[in-house]
Backbone as a ProteinNet text record, in pm:
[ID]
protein_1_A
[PRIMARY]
XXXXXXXXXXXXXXXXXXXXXXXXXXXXXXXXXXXXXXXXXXXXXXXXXXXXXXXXXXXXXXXXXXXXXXXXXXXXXXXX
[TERTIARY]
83.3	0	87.1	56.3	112.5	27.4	175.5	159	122.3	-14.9	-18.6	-20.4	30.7	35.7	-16.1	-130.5	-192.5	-145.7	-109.7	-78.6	-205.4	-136.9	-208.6	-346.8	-382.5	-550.8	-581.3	-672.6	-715.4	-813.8	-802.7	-861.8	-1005.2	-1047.4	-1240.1	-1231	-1172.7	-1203.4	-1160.3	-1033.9	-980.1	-1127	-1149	-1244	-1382.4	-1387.1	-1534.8	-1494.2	-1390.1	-1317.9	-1335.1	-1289.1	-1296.5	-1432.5	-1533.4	-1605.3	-1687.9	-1700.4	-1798.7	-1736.3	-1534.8	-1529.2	-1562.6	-1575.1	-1662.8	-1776.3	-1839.8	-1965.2	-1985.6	-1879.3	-1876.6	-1797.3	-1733	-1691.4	-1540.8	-1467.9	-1377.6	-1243.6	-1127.2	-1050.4	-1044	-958.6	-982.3	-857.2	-789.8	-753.6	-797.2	-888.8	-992.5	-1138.9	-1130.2	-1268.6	-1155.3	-1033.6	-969.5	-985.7	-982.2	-959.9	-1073.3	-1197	-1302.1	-1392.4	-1323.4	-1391.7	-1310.4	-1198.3	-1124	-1188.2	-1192.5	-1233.6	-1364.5	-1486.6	-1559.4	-1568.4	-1526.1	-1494.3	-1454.8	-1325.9	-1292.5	-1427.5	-1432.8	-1545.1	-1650.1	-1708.5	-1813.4	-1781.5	-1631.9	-1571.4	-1589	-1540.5	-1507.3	-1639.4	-1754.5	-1900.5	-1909	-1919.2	-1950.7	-2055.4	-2069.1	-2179.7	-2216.6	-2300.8	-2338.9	-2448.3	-2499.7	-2543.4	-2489.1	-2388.4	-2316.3	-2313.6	-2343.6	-2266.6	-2371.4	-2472.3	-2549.8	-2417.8	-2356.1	-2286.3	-2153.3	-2144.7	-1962.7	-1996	-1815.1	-1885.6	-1948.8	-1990.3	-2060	-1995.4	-1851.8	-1774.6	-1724.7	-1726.9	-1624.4	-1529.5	-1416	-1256.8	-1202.1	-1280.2	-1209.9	-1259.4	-1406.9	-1450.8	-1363.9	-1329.1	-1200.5	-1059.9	-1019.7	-932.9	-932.9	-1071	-1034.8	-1044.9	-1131.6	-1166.6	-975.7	-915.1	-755.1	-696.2	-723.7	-627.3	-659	-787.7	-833	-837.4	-779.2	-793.6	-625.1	-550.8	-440.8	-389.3	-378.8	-319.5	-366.5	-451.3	-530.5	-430.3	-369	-211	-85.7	-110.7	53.5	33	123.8	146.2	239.7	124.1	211.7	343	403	535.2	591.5	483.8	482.7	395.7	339	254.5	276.4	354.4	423.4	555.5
-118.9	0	124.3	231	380.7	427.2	539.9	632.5	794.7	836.7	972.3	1052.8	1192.4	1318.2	1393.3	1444.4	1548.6	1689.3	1759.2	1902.5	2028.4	2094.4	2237.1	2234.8	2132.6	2108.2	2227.6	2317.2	2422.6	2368.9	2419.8	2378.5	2324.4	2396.7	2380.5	2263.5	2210.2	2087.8	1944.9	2010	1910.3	1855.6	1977.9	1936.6	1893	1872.8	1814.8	1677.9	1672.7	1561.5	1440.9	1499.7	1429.5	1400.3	1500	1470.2	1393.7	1350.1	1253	1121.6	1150.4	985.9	977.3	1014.1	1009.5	964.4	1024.2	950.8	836.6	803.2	662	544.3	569.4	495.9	454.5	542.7	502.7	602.7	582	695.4	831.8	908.6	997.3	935.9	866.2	806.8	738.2	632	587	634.5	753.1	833.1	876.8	961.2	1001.8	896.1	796.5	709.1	668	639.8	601.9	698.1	821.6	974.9	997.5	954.8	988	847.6	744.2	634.6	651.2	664.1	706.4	825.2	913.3	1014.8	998.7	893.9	844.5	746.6	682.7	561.3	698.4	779.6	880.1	935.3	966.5	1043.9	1000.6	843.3	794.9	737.4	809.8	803.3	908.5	800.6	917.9	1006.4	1099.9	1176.2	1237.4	1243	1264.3	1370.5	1447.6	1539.9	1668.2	1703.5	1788.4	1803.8	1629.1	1606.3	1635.9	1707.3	1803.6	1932.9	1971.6	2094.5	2066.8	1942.4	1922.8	1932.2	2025.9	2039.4	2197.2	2225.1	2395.2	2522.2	2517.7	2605.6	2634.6	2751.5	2780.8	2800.9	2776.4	2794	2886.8	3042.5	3108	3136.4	3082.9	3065.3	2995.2	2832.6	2760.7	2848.2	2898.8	2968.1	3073.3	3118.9	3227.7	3154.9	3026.1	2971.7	2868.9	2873.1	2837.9	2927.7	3031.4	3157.7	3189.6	3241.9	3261.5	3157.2	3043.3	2963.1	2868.7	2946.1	2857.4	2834.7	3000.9	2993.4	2855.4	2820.9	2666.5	2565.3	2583.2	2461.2	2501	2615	2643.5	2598.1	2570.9	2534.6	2599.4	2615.4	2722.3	2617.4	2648.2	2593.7	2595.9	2703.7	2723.6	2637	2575.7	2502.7	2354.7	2343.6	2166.2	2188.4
0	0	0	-83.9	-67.1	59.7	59.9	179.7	117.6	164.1	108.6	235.1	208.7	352.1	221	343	265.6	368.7	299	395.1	363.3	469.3	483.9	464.9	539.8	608.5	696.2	620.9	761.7	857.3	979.5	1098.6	1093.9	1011.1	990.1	895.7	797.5	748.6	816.4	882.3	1009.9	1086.1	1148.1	1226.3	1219.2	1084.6	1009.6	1005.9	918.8	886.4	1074.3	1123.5	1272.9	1299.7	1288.3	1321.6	1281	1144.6	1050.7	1071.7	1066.5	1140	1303.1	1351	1456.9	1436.4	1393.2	1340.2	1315.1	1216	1135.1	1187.6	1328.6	1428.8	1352.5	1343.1	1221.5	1230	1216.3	1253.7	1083.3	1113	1024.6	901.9	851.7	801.6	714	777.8	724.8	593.3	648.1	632.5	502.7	498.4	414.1	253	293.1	217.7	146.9	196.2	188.7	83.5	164.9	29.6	-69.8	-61	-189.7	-268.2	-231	-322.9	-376.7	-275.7	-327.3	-459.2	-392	-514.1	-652.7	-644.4	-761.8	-851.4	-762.2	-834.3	-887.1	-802.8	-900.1	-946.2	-1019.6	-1049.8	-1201.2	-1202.3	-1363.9	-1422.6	-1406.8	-1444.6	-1537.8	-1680.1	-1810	-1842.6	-1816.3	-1827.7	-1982.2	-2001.6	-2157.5	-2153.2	-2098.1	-2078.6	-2129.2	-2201.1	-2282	-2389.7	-2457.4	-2585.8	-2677.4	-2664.7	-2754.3	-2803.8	-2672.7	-2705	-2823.8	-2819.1	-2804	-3021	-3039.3	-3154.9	-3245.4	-3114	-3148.6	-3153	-3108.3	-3097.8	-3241.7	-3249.3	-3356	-3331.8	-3478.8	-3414.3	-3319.6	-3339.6	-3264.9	-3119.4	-3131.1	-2979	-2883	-2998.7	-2917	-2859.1	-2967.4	-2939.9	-2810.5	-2801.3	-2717.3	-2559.1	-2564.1	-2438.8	-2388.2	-2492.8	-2468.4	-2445.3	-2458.7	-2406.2	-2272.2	-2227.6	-2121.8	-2055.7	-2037.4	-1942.6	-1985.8	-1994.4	-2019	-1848.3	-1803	-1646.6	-1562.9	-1619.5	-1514.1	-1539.4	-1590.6	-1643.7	-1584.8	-1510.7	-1425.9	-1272.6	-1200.2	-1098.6	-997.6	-919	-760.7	-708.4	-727.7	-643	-508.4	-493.1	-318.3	-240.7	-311.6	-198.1	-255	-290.1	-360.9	-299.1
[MASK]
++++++++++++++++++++++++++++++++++++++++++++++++++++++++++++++++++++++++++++++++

């Protein structure tokens, strides 16, 4: 099994986080694991509810929605 550390948890999700495994009689480790899996499994559910759209853009609509959204591809280095 891998080992993940997740950092720079602020206090208020900490303490949700505790408290639902609490709930669930379960340590917070556990619960970590359980929502990320979950997550994944609903994660890789194909949704097709779009694919009316897909298609409708024109080139330069594409274009402009790649420009304005290129910054979403850089990465803070300060917090890695």
């Amino acid at each position: 099994m891998a080992i993940l550390i997740i950092n720079e948890i602020d206090e208020g999700t900490l303490a949700k986080l505790q408290q639902e495994a609490y709930r669930r009689e379960i340590n917070v480790n556990e619960l970590a694991r359980q929502l990320i899996q979950s997550f994944l499994d609903s994660y890789s559910i194909i949704h097709h509810d779009l694919d009316k759209l897909s298609g409708t853009w024109t080139e330069q609509e594409a274009n402009e929605f790649l420009s304005v959204t290129q910054d979403f591809s850089l990465i803070d280095k300060g917090i890695w």
